[in-house]
Backbone bond lengths (Angstrom), bond angles and torsions (degrees), N, CA, C in turn:
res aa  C-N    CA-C-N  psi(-1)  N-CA   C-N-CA  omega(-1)  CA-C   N-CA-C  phi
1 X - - - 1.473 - - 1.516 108.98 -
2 X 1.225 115.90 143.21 1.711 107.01 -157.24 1.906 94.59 -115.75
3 X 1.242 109.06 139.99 1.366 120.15 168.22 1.332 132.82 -10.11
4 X 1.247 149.61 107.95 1.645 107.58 154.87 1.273 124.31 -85.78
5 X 1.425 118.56 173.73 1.162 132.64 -145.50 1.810 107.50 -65.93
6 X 1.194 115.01 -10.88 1.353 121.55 -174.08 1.529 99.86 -87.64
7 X 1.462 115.32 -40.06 1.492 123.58 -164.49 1.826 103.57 -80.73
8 X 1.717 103.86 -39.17 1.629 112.12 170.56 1.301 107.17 -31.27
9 X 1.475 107.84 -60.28 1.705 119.98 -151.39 1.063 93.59 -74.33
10 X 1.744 143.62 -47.68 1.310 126.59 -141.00 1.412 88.80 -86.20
11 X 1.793 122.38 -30.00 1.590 88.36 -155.88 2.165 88.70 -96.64
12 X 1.028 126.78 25.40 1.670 128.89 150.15 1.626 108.67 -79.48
13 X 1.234 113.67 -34.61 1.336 107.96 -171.79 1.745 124.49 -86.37
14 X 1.189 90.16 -0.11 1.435 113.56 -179.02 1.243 112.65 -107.07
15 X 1.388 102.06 -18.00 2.192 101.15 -163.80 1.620 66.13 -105.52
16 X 1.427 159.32 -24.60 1.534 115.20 174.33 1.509 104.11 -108.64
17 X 0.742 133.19 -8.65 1.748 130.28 144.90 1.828 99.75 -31.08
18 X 0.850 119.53 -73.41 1.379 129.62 172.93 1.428 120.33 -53.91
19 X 1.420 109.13 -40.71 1.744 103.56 167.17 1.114 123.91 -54.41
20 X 2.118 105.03 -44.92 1.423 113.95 -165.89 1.654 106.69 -63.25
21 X 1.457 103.86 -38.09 1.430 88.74 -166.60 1.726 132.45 -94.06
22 X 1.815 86.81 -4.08 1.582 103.04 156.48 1.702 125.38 -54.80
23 X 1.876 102.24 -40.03 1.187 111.76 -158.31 2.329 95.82 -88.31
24 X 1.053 90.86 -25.56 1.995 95.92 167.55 0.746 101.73 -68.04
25 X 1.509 148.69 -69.40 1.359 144.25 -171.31 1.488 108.91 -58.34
26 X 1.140 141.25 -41.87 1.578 132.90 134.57 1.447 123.97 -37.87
27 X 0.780 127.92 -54.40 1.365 127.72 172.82 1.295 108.70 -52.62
28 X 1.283 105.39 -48.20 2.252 99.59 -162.64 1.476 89.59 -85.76
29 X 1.523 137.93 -36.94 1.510 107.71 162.27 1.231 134.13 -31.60
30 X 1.546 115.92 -34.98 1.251 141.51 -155.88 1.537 94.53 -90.22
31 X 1.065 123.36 -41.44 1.450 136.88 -160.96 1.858 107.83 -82.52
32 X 1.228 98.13 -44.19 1.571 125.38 -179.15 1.730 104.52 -61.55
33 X 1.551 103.29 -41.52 1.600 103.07 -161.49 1.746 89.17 -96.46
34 X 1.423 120.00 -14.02 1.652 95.12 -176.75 1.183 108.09 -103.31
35 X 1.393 119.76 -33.45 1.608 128.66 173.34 1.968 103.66 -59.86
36 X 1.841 84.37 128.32 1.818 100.19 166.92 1.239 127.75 -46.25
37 X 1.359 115.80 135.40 1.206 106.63 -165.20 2.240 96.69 -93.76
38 X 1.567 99.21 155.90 1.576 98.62 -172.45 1.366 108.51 -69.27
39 X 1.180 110.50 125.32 1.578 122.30 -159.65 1.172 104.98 -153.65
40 X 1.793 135.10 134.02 1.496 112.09 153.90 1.103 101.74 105.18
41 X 1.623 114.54 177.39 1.683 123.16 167.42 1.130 107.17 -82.29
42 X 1.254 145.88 -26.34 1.221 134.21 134.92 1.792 130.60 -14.91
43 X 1.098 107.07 -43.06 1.861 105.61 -141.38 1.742 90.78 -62.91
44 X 1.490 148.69 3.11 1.033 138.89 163.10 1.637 107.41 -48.85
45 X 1.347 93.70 -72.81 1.322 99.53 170.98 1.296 138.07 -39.62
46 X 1.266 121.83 -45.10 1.652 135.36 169.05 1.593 100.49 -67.09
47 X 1.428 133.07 -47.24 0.985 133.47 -147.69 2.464 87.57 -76.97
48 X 1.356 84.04 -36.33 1.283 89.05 -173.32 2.095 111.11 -58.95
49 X 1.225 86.97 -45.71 1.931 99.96 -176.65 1.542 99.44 -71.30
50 X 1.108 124.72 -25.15 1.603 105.70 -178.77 1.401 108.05 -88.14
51 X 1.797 139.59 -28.13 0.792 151.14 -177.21 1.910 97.24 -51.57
52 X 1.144 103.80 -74.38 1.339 128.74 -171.23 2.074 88.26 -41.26
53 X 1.470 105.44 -62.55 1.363 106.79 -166.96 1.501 106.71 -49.91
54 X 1.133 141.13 -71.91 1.504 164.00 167.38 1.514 102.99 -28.31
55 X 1.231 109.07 -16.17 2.038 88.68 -167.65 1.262 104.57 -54.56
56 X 1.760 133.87 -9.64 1.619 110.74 -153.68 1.547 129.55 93.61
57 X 0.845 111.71 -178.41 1.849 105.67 -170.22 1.161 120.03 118.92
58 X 1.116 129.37 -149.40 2.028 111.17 -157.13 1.678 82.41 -128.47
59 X 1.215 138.29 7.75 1.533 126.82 -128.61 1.865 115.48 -47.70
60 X 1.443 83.00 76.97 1.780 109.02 143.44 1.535 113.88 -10.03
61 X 1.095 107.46 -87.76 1.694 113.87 -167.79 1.535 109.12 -77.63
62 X 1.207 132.38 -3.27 1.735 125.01 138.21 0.934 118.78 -82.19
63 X 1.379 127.32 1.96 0.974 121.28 -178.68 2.132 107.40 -113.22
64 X 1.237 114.43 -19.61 1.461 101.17 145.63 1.139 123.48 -104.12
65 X 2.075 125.00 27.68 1.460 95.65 157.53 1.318 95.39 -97.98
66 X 1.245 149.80 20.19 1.516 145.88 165.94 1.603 103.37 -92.34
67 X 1.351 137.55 -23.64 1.341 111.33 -151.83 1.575 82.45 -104.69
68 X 1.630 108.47 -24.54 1.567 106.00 -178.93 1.359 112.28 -54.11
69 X 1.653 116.41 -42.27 1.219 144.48 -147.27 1.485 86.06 -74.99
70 X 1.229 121.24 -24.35 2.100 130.30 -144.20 1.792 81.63 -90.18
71 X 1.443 115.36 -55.92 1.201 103.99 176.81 1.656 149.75 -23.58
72 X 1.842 88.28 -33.44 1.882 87.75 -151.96 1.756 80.67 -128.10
73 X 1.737 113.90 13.62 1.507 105.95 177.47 1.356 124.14 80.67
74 X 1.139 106.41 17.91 1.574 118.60 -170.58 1.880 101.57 -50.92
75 X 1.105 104.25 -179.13 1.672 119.46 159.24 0.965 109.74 -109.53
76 X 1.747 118.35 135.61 1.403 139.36 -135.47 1.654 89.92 -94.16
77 X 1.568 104.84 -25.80 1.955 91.90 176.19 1.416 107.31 -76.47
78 X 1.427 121.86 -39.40 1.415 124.90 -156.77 2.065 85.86 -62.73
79 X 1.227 103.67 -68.26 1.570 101.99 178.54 1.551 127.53 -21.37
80 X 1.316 99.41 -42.63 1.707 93.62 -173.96 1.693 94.46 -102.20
81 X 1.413 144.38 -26.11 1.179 99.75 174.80 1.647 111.96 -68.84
82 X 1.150 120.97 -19.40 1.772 115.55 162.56 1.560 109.17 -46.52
83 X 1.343 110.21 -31.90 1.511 95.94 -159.60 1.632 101.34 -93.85
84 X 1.345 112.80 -28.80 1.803 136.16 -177.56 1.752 101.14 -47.76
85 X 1.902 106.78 -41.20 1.146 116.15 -177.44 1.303 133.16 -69.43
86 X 1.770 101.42 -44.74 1.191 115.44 167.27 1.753 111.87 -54.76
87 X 1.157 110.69 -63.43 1.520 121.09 165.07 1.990 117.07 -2.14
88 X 1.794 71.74 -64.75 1.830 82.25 179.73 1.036 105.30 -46.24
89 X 1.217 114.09 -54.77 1.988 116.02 -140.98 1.686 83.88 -87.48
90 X 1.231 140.06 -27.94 1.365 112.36 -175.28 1.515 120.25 -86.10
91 X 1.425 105.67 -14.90 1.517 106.00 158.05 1.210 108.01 -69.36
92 X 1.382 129.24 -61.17 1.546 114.11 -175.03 1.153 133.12 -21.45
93 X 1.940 101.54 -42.27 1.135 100.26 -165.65 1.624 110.83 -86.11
94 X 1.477 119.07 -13.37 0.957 141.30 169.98 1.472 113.65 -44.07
95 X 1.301 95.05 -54.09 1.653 117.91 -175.78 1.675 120.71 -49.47
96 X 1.307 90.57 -48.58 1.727 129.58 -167.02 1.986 106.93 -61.05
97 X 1.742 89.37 -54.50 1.114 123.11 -157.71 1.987 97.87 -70.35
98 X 1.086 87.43 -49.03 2.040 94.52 177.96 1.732 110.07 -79.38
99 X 1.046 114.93 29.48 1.696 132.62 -177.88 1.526 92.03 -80.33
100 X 1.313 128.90 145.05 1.356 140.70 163.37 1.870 94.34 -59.32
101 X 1.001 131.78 -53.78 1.606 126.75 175.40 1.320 111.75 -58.49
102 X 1.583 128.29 -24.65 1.391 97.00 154.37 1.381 134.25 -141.50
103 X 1.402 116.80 -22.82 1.629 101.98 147.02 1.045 123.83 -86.72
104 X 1.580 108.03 -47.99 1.666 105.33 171.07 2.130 92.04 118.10
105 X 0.987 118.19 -9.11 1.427 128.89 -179.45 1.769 119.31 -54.85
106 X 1.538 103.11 114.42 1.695 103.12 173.11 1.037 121.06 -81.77
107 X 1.368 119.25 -26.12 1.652 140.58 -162.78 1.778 105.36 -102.98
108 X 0.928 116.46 135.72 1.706 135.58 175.09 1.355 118.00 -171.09
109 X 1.623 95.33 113.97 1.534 99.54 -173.53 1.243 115.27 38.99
110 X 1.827 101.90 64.35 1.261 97.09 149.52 1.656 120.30 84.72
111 X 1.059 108.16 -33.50 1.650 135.31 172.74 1.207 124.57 -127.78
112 X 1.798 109.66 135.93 1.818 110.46 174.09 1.292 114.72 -23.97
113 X 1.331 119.81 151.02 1.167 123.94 170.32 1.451 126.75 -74.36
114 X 1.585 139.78 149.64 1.008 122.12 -176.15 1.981 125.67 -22.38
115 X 1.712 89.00 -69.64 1.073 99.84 -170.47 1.855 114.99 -69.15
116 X 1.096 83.99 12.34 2.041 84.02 -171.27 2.291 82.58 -101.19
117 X 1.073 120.60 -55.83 1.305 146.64 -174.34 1.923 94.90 -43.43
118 X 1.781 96.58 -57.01 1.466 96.32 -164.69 1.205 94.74 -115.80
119 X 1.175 128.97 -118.36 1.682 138.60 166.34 1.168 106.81 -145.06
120 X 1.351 99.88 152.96 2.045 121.40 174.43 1.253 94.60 -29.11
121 X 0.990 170.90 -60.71 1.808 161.02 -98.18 1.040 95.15 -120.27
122 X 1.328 110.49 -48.80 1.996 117.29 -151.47 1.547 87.00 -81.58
123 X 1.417 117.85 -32.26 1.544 112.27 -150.64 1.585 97.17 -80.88
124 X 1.651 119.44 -46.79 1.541 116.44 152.30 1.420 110.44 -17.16
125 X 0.678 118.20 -68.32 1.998 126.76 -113.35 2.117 85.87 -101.94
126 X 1.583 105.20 -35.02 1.609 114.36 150.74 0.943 131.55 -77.98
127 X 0.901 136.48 -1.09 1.922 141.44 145.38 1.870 96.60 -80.50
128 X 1.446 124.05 -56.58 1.499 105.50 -167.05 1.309 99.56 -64.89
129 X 1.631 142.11 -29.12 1.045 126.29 -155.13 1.860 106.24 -94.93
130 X 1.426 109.72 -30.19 1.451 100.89 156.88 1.820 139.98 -51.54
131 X 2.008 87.49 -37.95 1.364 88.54 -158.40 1.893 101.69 -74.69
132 X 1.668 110.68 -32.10 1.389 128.30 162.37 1.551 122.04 -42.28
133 X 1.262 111.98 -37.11 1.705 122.07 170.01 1.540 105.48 -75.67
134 X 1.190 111.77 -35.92 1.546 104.57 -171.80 1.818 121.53 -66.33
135 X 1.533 111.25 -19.17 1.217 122.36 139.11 1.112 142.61 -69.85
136 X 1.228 116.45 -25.53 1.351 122.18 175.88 1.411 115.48 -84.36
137 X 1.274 120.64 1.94 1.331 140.27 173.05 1.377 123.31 -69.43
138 X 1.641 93.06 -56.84 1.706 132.06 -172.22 1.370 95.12 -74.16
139 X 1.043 133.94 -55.64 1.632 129.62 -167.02 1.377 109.18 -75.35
140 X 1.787 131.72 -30.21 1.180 125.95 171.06 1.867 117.57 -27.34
141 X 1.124 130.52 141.10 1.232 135.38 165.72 1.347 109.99 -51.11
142 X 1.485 123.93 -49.26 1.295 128.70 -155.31 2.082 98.09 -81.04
143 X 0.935 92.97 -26.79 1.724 90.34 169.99 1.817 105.79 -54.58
144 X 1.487 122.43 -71.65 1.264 124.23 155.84 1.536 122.13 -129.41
145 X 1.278 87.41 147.04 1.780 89.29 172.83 1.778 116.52 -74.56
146 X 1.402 114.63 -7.69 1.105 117.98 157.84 1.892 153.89 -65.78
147 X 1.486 114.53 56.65 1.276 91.90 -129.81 1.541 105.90 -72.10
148 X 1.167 133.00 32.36 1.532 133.34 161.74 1.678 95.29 -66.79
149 X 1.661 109.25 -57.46 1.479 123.00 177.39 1.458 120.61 -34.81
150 X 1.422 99.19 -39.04 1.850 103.74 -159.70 1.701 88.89 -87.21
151 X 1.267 115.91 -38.29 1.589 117.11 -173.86 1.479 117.07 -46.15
152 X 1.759 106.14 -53.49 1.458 110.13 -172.58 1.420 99.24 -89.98
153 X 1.230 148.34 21.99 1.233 133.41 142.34 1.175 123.17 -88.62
154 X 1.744 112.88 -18.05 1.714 113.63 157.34 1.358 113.78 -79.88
155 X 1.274 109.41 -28.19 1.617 101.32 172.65 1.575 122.85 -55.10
156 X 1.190 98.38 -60.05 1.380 116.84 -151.97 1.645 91.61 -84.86
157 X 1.348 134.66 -10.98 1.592 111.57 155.41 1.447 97.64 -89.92
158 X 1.409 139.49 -49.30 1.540 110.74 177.83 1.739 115.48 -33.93
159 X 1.102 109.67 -19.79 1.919 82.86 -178.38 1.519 100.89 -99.99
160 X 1.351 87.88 -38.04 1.957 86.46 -172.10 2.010 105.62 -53.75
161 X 1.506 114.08 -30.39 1.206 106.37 -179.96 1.606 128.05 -94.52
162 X 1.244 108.29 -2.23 1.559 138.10 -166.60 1.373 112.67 -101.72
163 X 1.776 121.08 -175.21 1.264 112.18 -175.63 1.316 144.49 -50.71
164 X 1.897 102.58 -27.67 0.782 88.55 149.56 1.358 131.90 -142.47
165 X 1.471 99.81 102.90 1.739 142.05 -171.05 1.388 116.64 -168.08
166 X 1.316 111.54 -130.79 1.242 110.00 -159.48 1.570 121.59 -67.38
167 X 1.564 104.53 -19.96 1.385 107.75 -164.22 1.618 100.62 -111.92
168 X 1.401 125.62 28.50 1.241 136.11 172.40 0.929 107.33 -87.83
169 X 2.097 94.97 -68.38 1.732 109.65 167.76 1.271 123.56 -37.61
170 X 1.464 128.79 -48.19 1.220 122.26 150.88 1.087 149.08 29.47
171 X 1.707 85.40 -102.30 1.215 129.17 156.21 1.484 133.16 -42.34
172 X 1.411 116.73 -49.08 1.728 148.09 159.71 1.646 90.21 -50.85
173 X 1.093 107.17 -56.52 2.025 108.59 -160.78 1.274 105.77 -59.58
174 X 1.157 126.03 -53.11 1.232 143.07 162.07 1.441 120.39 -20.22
175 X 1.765 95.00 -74.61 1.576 107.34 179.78 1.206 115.92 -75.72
176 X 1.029 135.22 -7.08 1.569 132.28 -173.97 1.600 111.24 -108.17
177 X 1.270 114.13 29.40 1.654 132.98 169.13 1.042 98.51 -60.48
178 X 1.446 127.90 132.57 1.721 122.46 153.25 1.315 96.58 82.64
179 X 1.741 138.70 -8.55 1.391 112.77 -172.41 1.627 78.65 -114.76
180 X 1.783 90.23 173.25 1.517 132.26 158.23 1.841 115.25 -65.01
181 X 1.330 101.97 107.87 1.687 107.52 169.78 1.637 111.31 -91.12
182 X 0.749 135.81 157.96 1.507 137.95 145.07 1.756 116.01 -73.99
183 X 1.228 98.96 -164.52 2.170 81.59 176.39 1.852 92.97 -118.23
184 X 1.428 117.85 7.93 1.449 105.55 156.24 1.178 121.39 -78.80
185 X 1.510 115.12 -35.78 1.119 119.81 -175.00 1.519 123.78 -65.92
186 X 1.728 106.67 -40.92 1.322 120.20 178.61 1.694 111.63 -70.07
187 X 1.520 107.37 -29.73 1.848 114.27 169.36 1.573 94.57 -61.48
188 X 0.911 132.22 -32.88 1.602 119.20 -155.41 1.722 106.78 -102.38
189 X 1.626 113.59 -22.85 1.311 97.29 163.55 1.677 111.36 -90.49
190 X 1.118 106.64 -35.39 1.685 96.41 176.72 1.438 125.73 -57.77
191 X 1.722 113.61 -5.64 1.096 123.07 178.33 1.736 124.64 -86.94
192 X 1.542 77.79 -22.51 1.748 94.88 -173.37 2.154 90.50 -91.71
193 X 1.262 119.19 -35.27 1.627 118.08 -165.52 1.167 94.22 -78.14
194 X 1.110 138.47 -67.10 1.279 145.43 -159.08 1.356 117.07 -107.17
195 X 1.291 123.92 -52.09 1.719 112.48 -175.04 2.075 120.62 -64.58
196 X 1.618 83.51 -13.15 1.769 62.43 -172.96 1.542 111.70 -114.16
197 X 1.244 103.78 22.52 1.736 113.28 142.50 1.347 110.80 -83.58
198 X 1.317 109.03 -58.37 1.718 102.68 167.36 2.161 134.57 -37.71
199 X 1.275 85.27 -43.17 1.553 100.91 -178.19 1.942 90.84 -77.20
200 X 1.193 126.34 -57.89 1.495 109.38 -175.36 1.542 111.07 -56.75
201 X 1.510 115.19 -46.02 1.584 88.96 177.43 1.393 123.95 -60.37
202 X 1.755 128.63 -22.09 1.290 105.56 174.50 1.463 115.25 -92.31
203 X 1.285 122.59 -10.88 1.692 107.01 165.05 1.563 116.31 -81.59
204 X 1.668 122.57 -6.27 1.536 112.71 -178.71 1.324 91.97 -60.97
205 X 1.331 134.86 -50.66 1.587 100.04 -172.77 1.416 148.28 -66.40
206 X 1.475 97.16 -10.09 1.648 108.38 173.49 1.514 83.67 -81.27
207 X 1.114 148.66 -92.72 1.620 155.30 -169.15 1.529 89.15 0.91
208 X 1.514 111.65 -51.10 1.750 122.28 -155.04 1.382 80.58 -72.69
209 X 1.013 148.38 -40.09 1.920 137.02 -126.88 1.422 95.11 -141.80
210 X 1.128 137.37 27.89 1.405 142.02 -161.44 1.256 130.51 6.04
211 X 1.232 117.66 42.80 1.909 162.46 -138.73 1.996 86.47 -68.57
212 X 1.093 103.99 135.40 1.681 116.06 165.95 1.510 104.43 -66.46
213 X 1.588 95.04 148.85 1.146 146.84 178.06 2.220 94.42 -34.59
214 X 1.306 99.62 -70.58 1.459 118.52 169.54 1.352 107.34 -40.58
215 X 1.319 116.69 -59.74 1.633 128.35 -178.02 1.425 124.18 -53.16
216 X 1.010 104.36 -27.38 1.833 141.17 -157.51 1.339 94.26 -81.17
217 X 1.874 106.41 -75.37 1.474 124.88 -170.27 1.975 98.04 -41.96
218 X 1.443 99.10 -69.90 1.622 111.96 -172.21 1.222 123.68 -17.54
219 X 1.717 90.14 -66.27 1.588 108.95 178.62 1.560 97.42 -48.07
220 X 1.602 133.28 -68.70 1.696 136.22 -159.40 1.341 79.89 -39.38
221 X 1.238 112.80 -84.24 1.519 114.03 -153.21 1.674 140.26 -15.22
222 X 1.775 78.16 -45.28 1.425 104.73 -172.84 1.680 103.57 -74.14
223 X 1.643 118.43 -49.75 0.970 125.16 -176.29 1.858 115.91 -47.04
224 X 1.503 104.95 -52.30 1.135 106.54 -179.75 1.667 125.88 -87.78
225 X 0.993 106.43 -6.87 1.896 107.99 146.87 1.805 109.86 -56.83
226 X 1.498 99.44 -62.68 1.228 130.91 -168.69 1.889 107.53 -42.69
227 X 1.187 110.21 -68.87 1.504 116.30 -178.77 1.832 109.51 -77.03
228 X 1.287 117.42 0.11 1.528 111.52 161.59 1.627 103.41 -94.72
229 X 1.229 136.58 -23.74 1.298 138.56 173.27 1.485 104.11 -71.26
230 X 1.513 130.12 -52.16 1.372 135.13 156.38 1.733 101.91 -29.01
231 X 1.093 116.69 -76.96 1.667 121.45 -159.62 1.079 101.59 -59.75
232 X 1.417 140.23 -20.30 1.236 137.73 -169.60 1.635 109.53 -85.86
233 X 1.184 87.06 -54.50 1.881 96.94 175.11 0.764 96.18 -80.95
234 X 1.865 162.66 14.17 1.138 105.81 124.35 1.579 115.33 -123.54
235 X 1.112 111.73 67.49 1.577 139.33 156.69 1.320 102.47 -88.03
236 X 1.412 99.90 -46.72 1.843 105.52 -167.73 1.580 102.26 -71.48
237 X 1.316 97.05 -48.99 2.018 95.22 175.64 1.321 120.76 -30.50
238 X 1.459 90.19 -48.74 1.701 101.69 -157.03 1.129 90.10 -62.02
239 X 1.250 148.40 -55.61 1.350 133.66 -163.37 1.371 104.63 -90.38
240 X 0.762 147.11 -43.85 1.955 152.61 -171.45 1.245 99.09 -71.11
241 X 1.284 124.31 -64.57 1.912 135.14 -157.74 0.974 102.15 -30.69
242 X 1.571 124.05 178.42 1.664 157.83 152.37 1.821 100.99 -103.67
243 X 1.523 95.09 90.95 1.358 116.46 160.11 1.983 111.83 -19.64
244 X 1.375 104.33 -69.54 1.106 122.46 177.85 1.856 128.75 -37.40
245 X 1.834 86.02 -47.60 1.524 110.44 155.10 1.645 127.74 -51.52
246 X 1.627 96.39 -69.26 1.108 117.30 -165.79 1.550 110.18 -58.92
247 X 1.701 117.58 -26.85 1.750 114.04 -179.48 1.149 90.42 88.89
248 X 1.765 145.72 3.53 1.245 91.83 165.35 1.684 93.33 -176.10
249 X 1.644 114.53 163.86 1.475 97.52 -157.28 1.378 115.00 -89.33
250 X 1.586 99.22 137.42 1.434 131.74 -172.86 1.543 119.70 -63.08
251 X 1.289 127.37 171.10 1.761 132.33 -170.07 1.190 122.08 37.44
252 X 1.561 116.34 23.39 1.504 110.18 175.70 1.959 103.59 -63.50
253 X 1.459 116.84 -45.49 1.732 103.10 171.92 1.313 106.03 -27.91
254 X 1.314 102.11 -69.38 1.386 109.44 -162.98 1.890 114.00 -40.28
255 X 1.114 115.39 -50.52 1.408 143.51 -148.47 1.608 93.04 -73.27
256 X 1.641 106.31 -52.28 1.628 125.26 172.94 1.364 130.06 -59.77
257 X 1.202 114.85 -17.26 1.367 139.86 -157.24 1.693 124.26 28.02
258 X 1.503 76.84 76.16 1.722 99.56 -158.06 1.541 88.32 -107.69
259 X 1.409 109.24 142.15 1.457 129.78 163.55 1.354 110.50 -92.02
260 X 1.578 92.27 137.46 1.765 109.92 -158.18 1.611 86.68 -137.02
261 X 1.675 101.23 169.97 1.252 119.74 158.96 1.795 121.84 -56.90
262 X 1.124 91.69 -53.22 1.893 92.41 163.90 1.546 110.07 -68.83
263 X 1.181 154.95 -74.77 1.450 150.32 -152.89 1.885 87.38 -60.15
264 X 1.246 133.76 7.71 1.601 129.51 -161.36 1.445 94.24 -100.73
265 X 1.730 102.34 -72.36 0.970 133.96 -169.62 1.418 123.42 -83.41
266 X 1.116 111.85 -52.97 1.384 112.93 -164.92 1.094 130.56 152.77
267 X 1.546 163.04 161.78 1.610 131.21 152.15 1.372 103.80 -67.84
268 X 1.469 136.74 -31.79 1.584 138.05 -160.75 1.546 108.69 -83.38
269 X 1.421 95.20 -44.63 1.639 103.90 -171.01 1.699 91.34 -70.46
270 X 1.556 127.65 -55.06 1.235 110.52 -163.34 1.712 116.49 -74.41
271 X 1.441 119.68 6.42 1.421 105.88 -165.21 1.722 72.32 -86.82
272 X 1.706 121.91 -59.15 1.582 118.09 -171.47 1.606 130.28 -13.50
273 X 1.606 73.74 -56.46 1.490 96.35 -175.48 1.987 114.76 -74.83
274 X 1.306 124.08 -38.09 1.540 119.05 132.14 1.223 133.76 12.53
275 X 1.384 73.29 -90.49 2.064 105.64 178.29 1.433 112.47 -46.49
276 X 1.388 98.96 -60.19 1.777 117.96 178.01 1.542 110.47 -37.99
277 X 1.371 109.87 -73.38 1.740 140.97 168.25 1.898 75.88 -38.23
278 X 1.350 142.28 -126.60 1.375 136.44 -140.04 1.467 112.35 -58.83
279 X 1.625 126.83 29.18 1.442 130.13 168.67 1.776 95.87 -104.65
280 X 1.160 104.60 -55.57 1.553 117.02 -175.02 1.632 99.74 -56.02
281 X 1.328 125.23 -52.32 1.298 130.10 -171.76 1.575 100.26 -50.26
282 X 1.172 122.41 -66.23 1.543 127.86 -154.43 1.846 92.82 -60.97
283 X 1.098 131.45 -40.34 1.297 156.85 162.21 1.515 97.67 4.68
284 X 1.774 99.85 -78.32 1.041 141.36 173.56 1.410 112.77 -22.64
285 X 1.743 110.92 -54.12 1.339 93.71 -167.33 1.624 119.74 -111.38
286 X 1.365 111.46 52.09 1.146 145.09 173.86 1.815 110.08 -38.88
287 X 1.099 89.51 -57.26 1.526 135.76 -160.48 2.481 86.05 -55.55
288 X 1.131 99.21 -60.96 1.351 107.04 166.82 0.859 148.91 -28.20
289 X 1.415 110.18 -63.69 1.577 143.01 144.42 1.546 82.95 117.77
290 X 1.846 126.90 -139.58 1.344 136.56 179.44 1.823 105.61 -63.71
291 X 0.996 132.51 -27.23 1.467 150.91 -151.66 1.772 83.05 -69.32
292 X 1.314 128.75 -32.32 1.442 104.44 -175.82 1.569 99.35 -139.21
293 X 1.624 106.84 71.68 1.466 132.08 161.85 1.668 107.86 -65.29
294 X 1.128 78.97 -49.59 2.004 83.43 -172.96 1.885 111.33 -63.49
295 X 1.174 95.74 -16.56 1.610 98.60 172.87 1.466 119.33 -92.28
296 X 1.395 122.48 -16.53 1.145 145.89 -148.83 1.932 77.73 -94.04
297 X 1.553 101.38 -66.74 1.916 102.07 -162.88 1.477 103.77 -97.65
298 X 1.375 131.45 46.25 1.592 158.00 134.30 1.413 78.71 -74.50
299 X 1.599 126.90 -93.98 1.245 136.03 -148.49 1.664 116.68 -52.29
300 X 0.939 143.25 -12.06 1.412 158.02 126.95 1.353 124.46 -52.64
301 X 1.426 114.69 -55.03 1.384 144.02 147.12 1.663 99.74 1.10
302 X 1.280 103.32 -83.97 1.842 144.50 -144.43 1.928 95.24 -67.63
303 X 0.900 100.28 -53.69 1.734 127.38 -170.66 2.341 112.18 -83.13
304 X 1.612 107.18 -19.24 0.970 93.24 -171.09 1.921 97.56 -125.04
305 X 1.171 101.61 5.96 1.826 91.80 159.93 1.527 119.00 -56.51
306 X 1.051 109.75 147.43 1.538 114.15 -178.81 1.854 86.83 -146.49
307 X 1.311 109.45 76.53 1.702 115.08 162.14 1.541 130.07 -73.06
């Protein structure tokens, strides 16, 4: 007797409820055994980057450079120090981002923020020293014996994390306080803040598996539907969420007078439009067949939290 559609979802949402947090607890092993241990006149500092690393979180984007990685047969170590890396650099930016200079945020995951925890200096100097490890990760031999391989995985997060990527958008987020966006404009910085960390974790695994041209495209595709459905839901959080839930404090858009996908659209029009963004995504990975299920209910995943 076959499921209905209510019973489908709950028991998908449970078998990656369970993936995600199989593949974190892999990951922070991973994270635990490559990250320095606090030692030295240093260990402020280390003590500071692992804090930040360890808070917890769903980690999303280690968690599609492994399922990407699942695709093309990768090795399950090579996968997570890809994903250990990414890790770094998205705390960093995490780190950076809850600075009194630019969000101004005490709360992260759940816990003070670096710099509330340590001080402004340490909290610097733990974002440069994460985002600096997160290369030094990628270039290791033992990541691949390929070093064409190890190259374009430093490449291709230098842009996705750089000007122009994440820290462009930034930049745009920043300056566009108090002004009027259009929704090209807001697609094009949320694409550079958020989507192209998203889009590198799902092509590191073809990069890892030396994945076709076809394979390559799919994955982008998917990614960048994928991380505008992310930004959207949680535009909507920020204002809708449970603070308490979410790890961390809520309506700062609002507070900033920052133009979002919701203040654009709507709450109704933007959940639609969401949905749409993770219909088109799953679209994408056609090309797969069942082999990338787990990417398929990420993309549902991303769009149907209500924290």
């Amino acid at each position: 007797m076959s499921l209905d559609t209510t019973e489908e979802t709950t028991k998908r949402d449970l078998a990656l409820d369970v993936a995600l947090q199989n593949n974190a607890r892999a990951v922070e092993r991973m994270l635990d055994k490559l990250l320095p241990k606090p030692e030295g006149p240093e260990h402020r500092l280390l003590n500071a980057m692992r804090y930040a690393t360890f808070a917890g979180g769903k980690r999303l984007r280690p968690f599609l450079v492994t399922a990407s990685a699942d695709l093309f047969r990768v090795s399950k170590d090579r996968a997570l120090r890809v994903a250990a890396a990414l890790e770094c650099l998205h705390t960093y930016s995490l780190v950076h981002d809850d600075l009194p200079c630019m969000d101004d945020s005490p709360l992260r995951r759940g816990q003070p923020s670096v710099h509330v925890a340590f001080d402004e200096a340490t909290a610097v100097l733990a974002g440069d020293g994460l985002l600096t490890f997160a290369f030094e990760i990628l270039a290791d031999r033992t990541t691949h014996d390929d070093p064409a391989v190890r190259s374009e995985l430093v490449s291709e997060l230098a842009i996705a994390a750089g000007p122009r990527g994440m820290v462009g958008g930034q930049m745009i987020d920043l300056d566009s306080e108090g002004k009027e966006l259009d929704i090209g404009a807001i697609n094009r910085l949320q694409h550079m803040k958020t989507g192209a960390l998203i889009i590198y974790a799902a092509e590191a695994g073809a990069i890892l598996g030396h994945g076709s041209t076809d394979t390559r495209h799919a994955l982008k595709g998917y990614a960048q539907n994928l991380g505008l459905a992310f930004q959207i839901t949680d535009d909507i959080l920020d204002a809708e969420g449970d603070p308490e839930k979410v790890g961390k404090e809520l309506g700062k858009d609002a507070e900033a007078k920052k133009a979002t996908f919701l203040t654009i659209l709507g709450s109704e029009r933007a959940k639609m439009q969401a949905k749409m963004l993770s219909e088109q995504a799953v679209e994408h990975l056609e090309i797969f067949g069942d082999s990338a299920d787990s990417l398929r209910d990420v993309a549902r995943f991303v769009v149907e939290r209500r924290l």
